[in-house]
C-alpha positions in Angstrom: 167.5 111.6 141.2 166.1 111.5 137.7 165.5 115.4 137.7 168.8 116.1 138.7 169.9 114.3 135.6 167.5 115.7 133.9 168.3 119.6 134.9 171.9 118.9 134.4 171.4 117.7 130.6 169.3 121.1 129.8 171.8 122.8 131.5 174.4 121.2 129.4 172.3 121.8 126.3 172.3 125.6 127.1 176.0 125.8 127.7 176.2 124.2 124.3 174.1 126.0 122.5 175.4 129.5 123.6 178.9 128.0 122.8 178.3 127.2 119.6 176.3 130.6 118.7 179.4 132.5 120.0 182.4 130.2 118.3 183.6 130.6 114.9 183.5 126.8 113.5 180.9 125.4 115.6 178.1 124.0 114.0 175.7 122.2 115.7 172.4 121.5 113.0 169.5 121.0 115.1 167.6 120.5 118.3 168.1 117.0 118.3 171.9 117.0 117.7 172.3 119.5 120.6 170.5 117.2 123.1 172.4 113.9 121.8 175.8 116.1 121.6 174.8 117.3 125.7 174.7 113.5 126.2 178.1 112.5 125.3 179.7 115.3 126.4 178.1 114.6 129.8 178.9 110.8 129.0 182.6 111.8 129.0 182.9 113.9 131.6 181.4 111.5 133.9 184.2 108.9 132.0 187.1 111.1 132.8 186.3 112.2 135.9 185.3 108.4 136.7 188.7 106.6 135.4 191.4 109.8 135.8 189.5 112.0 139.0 190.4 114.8 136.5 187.7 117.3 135.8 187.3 119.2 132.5 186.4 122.5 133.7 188.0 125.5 131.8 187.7 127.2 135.1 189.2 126.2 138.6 191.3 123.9 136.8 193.5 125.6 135.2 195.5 124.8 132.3 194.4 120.4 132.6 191.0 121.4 132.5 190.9 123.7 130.0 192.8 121.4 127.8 191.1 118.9 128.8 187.4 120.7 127.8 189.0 121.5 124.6 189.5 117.7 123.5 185.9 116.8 125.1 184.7 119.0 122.6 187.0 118.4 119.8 186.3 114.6 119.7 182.3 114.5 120.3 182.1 115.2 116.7 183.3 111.8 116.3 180.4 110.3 118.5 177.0 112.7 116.8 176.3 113.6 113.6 175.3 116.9 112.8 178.2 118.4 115.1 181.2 120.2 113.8 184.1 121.5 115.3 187.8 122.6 114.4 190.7 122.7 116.4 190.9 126.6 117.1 187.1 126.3 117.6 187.6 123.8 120.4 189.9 125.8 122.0 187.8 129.2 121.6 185.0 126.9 122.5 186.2 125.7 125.9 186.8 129.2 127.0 183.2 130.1 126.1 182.0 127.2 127.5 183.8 127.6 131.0 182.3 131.4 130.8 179.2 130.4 130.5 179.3 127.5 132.9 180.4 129.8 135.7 177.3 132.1 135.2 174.7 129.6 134.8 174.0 128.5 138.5 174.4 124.6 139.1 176.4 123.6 136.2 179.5 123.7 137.4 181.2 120.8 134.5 180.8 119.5 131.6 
């Protein structure tokens, strides 16, 4: 339904947010560019998952996923202004993330 969408795009925001607060190289610049940058990461997870049935979770999927989280975070800088992130970042960034995800009920991907 529309407010399952809805909850999971907060959700995703929060992840975010607390990811970028805790990772050196992060930068996301304002309110707006965290809900567009929770967007198009959700965007392309659902595009992964869709055309590969791979899932970027840095947890329960070992090494794929975490990689794979890494590079979904890497290149959404491409995709929204206002959103910065390095290499080491993304890396240090998907671990974070798949922390955080696990604790926050309901959010299990990205």
């Amino acid at each position: 339904t529309a407010w399952q969408i809805i909850g999971r795009l907060i959700a995703a925001a929060v992840v975010l947010a607390i990811t970028a607060f805790f990772t050196p190289g992060f930068t996301i610049n304002n309110i707006w560019t965290l809900a567009i940058a929770a967007i198009v990461l959700t965007v392309i997870d659902y595009l992964v998952i869709k055309f590969t049935g791979l899932h970027a979770s840095p947890f329960g999927k070992g090494f794929v996923g975490f990689a794979l989280a890494a590079i979904i975070l890497y290149f959404t800088q491409y995709f929204v202004a206002g959103y910065s992130i390095s290499w080491m970042a993304a890396i240090i960034g998907a671990l974070i993330y798949g922390v955080v995800d696990y604790f926050i009920p309901g959010t299990q991907q990205m």
